[in-house]
C-alpha positions as CSV (number, residue, x, y, z in Angstrom):
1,X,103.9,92.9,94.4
2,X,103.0,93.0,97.9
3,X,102.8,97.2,98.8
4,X,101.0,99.4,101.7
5,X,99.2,102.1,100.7
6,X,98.1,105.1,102.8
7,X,97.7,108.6,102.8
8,X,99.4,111.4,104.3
9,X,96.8,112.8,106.9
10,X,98.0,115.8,109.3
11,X,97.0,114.7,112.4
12,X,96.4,116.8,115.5
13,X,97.7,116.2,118.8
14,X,96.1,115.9,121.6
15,X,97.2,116.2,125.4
16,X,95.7,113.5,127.3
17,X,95.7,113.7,131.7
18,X,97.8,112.1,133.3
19,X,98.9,111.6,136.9
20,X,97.6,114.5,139.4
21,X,99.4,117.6,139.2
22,X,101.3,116.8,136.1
23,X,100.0,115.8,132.9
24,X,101.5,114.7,129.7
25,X,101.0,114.6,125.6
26,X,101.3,111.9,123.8
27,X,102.6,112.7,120.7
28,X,100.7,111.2,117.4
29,X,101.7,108.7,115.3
30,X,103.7,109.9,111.7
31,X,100.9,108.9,109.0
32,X,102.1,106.2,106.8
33,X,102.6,107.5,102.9
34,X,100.8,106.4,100.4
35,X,102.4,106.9,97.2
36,X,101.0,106.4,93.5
37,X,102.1,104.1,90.8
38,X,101.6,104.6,87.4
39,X,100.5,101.2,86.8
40,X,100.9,97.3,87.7
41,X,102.2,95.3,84.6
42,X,99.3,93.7,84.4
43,X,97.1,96.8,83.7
44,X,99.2,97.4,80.9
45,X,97.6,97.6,77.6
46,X,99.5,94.8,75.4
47,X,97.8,96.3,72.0
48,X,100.0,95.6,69.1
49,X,102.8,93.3,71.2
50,X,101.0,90.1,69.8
51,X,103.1,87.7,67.6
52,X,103.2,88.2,63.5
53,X,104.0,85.2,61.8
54,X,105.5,85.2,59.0
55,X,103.3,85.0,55.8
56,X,103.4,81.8,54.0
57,X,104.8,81.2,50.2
58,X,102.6,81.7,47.2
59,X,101.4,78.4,46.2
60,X,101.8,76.6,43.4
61,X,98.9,76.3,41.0
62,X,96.8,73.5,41.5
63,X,94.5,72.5,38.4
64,X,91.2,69.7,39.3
65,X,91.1,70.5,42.4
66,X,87.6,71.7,43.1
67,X,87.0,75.1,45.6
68,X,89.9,76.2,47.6
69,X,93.0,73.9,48.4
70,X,94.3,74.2,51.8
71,X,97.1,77.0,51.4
72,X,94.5,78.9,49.4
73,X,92.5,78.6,52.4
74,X,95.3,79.7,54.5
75,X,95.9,82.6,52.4
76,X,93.0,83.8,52.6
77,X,92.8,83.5,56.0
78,X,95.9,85.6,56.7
79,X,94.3,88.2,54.5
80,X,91.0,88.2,56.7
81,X,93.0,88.2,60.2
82,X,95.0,90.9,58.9
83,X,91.9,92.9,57.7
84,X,90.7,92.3,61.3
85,X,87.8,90.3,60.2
86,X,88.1,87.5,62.7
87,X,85.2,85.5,62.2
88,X,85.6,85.4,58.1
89,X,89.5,84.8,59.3
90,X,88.2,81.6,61.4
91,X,86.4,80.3,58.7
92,X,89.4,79.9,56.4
93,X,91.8,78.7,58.5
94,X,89.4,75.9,59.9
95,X,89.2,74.9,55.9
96,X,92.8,75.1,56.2
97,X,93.3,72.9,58.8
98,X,90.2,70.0,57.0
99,X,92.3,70.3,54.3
100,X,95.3,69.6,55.6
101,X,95.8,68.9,59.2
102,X,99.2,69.1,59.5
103,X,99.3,73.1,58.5
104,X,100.9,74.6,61.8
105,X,100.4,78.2,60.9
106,X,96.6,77.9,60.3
107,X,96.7,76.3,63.8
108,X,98.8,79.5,65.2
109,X,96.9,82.1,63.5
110,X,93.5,80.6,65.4
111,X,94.9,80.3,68.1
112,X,95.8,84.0,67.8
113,X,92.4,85.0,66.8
114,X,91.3,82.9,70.2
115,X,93.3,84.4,72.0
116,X,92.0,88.2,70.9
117,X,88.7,86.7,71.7
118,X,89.5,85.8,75.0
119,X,89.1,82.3,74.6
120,X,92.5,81.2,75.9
121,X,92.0,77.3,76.4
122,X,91.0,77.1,73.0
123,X,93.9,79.1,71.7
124,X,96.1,77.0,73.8
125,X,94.8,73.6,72.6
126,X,95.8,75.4,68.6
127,X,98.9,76.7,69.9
128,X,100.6,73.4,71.1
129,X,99.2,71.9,68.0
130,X,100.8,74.0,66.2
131,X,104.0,73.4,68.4
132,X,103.5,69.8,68.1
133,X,103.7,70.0,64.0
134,X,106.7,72.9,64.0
135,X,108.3,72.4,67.7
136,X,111.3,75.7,66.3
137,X,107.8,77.9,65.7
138,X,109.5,81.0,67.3
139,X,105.9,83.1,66.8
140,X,104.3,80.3,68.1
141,X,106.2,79.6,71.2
142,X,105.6,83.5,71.5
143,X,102.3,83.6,71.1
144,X,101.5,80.9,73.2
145,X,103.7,82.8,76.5
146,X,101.1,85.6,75.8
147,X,98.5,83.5,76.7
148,X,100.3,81.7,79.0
149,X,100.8,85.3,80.9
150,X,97.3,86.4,80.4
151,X,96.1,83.2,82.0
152,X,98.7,84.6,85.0
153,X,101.0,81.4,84.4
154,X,103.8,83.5,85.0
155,X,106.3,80.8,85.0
156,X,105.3,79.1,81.9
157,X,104.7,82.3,79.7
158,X,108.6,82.9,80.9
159,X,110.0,79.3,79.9
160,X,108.2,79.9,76.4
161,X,109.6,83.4,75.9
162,X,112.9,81.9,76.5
163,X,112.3,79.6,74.2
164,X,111.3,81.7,71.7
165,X,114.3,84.0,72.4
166,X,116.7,81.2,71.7
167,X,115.6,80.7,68.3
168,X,114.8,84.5,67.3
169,X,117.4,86.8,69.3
170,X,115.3,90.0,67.5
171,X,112.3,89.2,68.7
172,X,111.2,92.3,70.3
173,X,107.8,91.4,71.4
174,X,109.1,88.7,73.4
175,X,112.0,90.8,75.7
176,X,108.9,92.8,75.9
177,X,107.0,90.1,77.2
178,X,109.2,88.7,79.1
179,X,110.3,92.0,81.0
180,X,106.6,92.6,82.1
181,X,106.9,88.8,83.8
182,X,110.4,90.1,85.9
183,X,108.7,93.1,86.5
184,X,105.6,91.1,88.0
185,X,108.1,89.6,90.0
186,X,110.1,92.3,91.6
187,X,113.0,91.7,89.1
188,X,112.9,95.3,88.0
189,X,116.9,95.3,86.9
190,X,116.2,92.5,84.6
191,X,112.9,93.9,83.1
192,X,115.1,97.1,82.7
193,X,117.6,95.1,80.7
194,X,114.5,93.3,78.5
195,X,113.2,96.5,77.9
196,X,116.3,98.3,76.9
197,X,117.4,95.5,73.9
198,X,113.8,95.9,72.8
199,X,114.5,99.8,72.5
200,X,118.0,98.7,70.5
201,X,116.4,96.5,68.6
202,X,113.3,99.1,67.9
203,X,114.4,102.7,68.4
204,X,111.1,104.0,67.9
205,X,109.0,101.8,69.8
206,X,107.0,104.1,72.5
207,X,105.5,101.3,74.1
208,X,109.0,99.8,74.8
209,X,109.7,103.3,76.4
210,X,107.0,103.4,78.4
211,X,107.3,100.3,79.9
212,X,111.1,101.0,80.9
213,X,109.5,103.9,82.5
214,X,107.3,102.0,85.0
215,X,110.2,99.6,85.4
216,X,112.3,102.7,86.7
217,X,110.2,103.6,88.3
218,X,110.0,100.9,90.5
219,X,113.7,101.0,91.4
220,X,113.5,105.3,92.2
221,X,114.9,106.7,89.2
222,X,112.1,109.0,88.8
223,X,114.6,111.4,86.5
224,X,115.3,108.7,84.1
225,X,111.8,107.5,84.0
226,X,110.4,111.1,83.3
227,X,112.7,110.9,80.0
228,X,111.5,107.3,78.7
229,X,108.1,108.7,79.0
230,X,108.6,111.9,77.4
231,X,110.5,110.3,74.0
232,X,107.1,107.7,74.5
233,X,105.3,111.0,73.9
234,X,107.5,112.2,71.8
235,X,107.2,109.2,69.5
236,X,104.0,109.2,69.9
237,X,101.8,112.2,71.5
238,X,98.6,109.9,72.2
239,X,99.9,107.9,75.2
240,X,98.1,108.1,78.3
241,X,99.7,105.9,80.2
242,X,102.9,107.8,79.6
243,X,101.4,110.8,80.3
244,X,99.9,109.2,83.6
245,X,103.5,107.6,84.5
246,X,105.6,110.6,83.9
247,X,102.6,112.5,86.0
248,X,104.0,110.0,89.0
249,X,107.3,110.6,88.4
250,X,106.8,114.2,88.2
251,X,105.3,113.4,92.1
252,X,107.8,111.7,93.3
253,X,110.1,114.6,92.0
254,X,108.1,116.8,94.0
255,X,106.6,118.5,90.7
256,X,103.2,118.7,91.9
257,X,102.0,121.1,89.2
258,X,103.9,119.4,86.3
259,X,102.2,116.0,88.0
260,X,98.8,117.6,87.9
261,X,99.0,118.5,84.2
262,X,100.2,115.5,83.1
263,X,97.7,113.4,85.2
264,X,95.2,115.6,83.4
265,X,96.4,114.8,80.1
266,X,96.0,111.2,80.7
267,X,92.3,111.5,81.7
268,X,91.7,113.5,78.8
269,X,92.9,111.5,76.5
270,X,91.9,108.1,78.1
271,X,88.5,108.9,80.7
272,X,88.0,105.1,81.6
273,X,91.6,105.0,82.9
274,X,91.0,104.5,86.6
275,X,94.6,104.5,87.8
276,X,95.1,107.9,86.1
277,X,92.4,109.3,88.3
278,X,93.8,107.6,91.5
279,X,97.0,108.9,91.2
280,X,95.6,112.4,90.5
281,X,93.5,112.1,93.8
282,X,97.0,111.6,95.4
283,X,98.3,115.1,94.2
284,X,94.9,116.9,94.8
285,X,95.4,115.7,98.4
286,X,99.4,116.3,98.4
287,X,98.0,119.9,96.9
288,X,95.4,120.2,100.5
289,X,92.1,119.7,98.2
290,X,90.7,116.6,99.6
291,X,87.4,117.2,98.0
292,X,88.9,117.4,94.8
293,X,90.9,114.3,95.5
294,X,88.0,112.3,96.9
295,X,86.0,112.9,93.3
296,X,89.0,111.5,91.2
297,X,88.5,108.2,94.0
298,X,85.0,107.8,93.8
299,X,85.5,108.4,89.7
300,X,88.0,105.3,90.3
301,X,86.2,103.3,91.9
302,X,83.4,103.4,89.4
303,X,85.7,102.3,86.7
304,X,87.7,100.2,88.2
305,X,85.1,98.3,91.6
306,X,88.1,96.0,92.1
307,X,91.2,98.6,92.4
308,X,92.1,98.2,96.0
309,X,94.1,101.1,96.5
310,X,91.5,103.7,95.6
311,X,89.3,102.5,98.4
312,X,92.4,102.1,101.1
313,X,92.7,106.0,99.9
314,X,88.9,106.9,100.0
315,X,88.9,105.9,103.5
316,X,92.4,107.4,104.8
317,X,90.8,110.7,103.8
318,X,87.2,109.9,105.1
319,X,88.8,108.7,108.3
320,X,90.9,112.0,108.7
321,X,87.6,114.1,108.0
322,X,85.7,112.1,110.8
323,X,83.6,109.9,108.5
324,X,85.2,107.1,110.4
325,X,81.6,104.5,109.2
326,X,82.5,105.3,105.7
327,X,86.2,104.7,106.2
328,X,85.7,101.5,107.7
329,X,83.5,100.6,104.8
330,X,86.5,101.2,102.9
331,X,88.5,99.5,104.7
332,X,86.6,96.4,104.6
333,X,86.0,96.3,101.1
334,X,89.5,96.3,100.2
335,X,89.3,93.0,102.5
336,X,87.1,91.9,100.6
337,X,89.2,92.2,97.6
338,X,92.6,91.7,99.1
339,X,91.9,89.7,102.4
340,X,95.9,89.4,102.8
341,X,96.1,93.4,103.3
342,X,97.7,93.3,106.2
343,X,97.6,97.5,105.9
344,X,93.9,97.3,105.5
345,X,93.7,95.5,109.1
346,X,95.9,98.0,110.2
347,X,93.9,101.2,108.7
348,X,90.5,99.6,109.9
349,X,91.6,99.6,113.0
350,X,92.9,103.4,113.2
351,X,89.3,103.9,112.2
352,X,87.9,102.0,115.0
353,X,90.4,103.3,117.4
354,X,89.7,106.5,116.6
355,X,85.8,105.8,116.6
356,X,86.1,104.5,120.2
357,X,86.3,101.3,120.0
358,X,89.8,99.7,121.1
359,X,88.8,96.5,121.7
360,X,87.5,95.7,117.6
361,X,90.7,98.1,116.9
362,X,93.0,95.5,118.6
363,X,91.6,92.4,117.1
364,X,92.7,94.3,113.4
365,X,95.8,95.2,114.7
366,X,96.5,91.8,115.4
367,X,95.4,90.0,112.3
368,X,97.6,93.1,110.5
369,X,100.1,91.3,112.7
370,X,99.8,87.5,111.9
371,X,99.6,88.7,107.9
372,X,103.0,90.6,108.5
373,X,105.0,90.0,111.7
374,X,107.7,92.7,111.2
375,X,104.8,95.8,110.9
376,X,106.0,98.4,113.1
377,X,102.8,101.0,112.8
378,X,101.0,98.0,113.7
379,X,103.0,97.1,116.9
380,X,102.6,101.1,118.0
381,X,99.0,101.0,117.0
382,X,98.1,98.2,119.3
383,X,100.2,99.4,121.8
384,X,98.1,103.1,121.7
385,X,94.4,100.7,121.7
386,X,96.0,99.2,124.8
387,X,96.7,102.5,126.6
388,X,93.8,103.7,125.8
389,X,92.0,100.4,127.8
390,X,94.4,100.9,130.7
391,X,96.8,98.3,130.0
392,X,99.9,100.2,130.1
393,X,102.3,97.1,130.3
394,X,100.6,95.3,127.0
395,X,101.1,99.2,125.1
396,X,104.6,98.8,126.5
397,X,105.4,95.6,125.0
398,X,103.7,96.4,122.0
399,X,106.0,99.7,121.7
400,X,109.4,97.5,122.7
401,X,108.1,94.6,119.9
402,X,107.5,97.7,117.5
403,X,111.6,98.7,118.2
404,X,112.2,95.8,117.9
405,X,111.3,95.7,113.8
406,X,111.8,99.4,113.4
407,X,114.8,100.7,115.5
408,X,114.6,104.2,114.7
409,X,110.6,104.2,115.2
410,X,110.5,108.2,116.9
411,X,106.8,107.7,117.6
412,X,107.3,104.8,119.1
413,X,110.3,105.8,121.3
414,X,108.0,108.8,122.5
415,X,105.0,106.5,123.5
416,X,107.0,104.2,125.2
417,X,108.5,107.0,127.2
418,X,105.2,108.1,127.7
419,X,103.9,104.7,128.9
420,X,107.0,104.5,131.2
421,X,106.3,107.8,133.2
422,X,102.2,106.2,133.4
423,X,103.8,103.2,135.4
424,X,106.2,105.5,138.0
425,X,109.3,104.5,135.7
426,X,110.9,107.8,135.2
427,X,114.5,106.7,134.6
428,X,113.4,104.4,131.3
429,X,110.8,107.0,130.3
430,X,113.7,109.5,130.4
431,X,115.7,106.9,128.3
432,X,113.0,107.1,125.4
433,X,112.1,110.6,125.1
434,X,115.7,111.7,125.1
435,X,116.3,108.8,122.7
436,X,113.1,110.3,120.3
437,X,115.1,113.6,120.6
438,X,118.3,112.6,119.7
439,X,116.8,111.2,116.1
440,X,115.3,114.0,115.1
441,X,117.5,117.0,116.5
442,X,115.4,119.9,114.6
443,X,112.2,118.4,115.5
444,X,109.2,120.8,116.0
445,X,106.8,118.5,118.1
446,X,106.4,120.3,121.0
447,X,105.0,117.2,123.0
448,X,108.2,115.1,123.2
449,X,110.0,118.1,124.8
450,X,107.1,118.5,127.2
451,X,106.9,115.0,128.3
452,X,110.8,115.1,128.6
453,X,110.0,118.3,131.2
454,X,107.5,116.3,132.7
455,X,109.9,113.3,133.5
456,X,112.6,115.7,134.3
457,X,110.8,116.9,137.4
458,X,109.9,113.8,138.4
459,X,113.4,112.9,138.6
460,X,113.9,116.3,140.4
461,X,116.0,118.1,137.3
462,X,114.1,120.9,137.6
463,X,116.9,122.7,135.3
464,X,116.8,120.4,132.2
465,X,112.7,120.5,133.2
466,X,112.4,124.3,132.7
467,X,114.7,124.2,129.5
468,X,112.2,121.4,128.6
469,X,109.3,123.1,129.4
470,X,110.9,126.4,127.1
471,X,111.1,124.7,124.3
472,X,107.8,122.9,124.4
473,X,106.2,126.5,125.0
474,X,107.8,128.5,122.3
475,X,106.9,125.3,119.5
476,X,103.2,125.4,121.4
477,X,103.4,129.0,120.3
478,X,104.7,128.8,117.0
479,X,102.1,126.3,115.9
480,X,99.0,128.1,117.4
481,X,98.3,125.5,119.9
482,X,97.0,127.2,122.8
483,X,95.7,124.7,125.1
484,X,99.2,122.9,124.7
485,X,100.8,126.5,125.7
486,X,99.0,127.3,128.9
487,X,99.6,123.6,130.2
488,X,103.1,124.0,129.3
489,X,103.2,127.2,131.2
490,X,100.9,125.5,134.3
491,X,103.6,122.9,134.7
492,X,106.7,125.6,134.5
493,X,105.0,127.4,137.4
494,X,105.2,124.4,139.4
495,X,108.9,123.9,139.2
């Protein structure tokens, strides 16, 4: 699941000289979001999903035979695996399996207890033995998709969950299984579907609950996901990552304080769970207490060196605070970990940009580009590391290519107009700005009306340039901009 991920900085406008005698603003660019997620599949914790096979018959007494015979063995073996002694549990089975080699449950309950170990080629070389000896093995076909998806062989841990499906309809593990795979996938409706027969088939399942959650999630239905994770709780009160996705829902609700409190709860109960603290940095910063949010990062970070998003955040907020080294240090090291990041490029080269350096902020823009062609803010960004190097035309065709994927892009309608008036093209400049207006009909950026004014008298509509110039003034005002108010009021005087 391919996602950008920023963070809402307020940016500042500034006005920027123009021709003589009349100057114009260009207006900033609208920061792109970055929204928290409660989790990827992936992170999920998978505790008590694995496969139980069903326990064997008693056997039959067997007299001469010296020691253990080999369903005594296997017995025994169940007993120890479901003790959790694993290593006494290995011991058995393998006696199992000298005894009689054709045993496929001993070969399925290793392959489990290699599996917990973390030793998946050797649990797959026992699990398609015992597949081999029972090829309708429902808990083996099962088991063997777990490790199949652990191993991230995503299309073969689906094909056995099928399988396994086919011959056990209840299995509840496997819809469970199998709707983490669709969700992995974007197939979020399907997952949804898995996940609700699994809740049929086990009303009080939490982890079924919770998982639907992250799955609605995903498709916007924050309401219904805030109830899957509540009866998760509900069910079962020490849940943290239902705590931590209702605390996203709860954001994307607009519940900041019922987001914070849930977020919270999930650290308290879980303090290694990075992602809780990354998504609470979001709301700190949403709440305007970036230092609070920049200690839940770091915290992240230390927990988790390889979660992406937490340094693409880390350095959106050090960039907005001027740190712009330490935000391209971020920047780079989610390269490092995600070198397709085509919003990483993108977000390195604000950095650079705003550090002064177009030329290095231009080559990011355009590698954002080759990694995703249709990236508007990328287009608008080059096109602004252009202007600022003096080539208006390149900014201009960077603005018309960033249209082009984004047709109601406002910003880049205003700095296109902008660029247009730079070049003596008042007519098309006119065009744009009024076009930027139009979109947003209540909007309170003073700049678009003041380049309108600008253009305005340079097509000699002194009128429309006062009315302009009016309403450019009294949203100067309103927003305590001062230097924005006297140029405003500089250019009104020379109507």
């Amino acid at each position: 699941m391919k996602l950008r991920y920023a963070i809402l900085l307020l940016g500042l406008g500034l006005m920027i000289g123009a021709t003589p005698g009349r100057g114009y603003a260009q207006a900033p660019a609208e920061p792109e979001v970055m929204e928290p997620e409660a989790a990827d599949p992936e992170e999920m914790d998978l505790e008590g999903l694995e496969p139980a096979p069903a326990e064997p018959e008693a056997p039959e007494p067997e007299a001469a035979e010296p020691g253990l015979s080999a369903i005594g063995a296997y017995n025994q073996g169940v007993e120890r695996y479901n003790s959790g002694d694993y290593d006494a549990a290995l011991e058995a089975f393998d006696l199992a399996i000298e005894k009689d080699p054709n045993l496929a449950n001993a070969y399925l309950y290793r392959g489990l207890i290699y599996s917990e170990q973390g030793d998946y080629d050797r649990a797959l070389i026992d699990l398609n033995q015992a597949l081999s000896l029972d090829p309708s093995n429902a808990n083996a076909l099962f088991a063997r998709g777990s490790v199949y998806y652990r191993q991230g062989e995503s299309s073969q841990a689906q094909a056995d969950f099928n399988a396994a499906l086919e011959l056990n309809p209840d299995s509840v593990g496997a819809y469970l299984y199998r709707g983490l795979v669709d969700s992995e996938q974007g197939r979020y409706d399907l997952a949804i579907e898995d996940f609700s027969t699994a809740i049929e088939l086990t009303p009080d399942n939490p982890t079924a609950y919770v998982l639907r959650g992250f799955a609605l999630e995903q498709v916007g239905n924050y309401t219904a996901a805030v109830a899957d994770f509540s009866k998760a709780i509900e069910l079962n009160g020490d849940q943290p990552r239902a705590y931590m996705g209702r605390g996203v829902s709860y954001y994307h609700l607009g519940l900041f304080d019922a987001a914070l409190s849930d977020l919270n709860e999930a650290v308290n109960r879980d303090p290694e769970l990075a992602r809780a603290y990354l998504n609470r940095g979001y709301v700190y910063f949403r709440q305007g207490r970036p230092s609070r949010a920049l200690e839940d990062l770091d915290r992240a970070i230390a927990l988790n060196p390889e979660l992406a998003e937490a340094y693409m955040s880390r350095g959106s907020i050090r960039a907005n605070q001027g740190d712009l080294s330490g935000a391209q240090q971020d920047f780079a090291q989610v390269l490092q970990i995600n070198p397709d990041s085509a919003m990483a490029y993108k977000q390195k080269g604000d950095a650079l940009l705003q550090a002064g350096d177009p030329t290095a902020a231009i080559a990011d823009y355009t590698e954002a580009l080759f990694l995703d062609p249709a990236y508007a803010e990328a287009f608008k960004a080059r096109g602004d590391a252009r202007l600022a190097m003096g080539d208006v035309f390149g900014a201009i065709d960077d603005y018309s290519q960033a249209l082009a994927a984004q047709p109601s892009y406002l910003e880049a309608y205003s700095a296109r107009g902008s660029a247009y008036l730079r070049v003596n093209q008042p007519q098309d400049a006119y065009q744009d700005l009024t076009q930027a207006i139009a979109s947003t009909p209540n909007s309170t950026d003073p700049r678009l009306f003041y380049n309108r004014g600008v253009v305005r008298a340079r097509l000699g509509d002194d009128a429309g340039a006062r009315r302009d110039f009016e309403q450019a003034a009294q949203l100067f005002l309103q927003q305590g901009e001062a230097a924005g108010y006297r140029q405003t009021l500089n250019q009104m005087s020379q109507l």
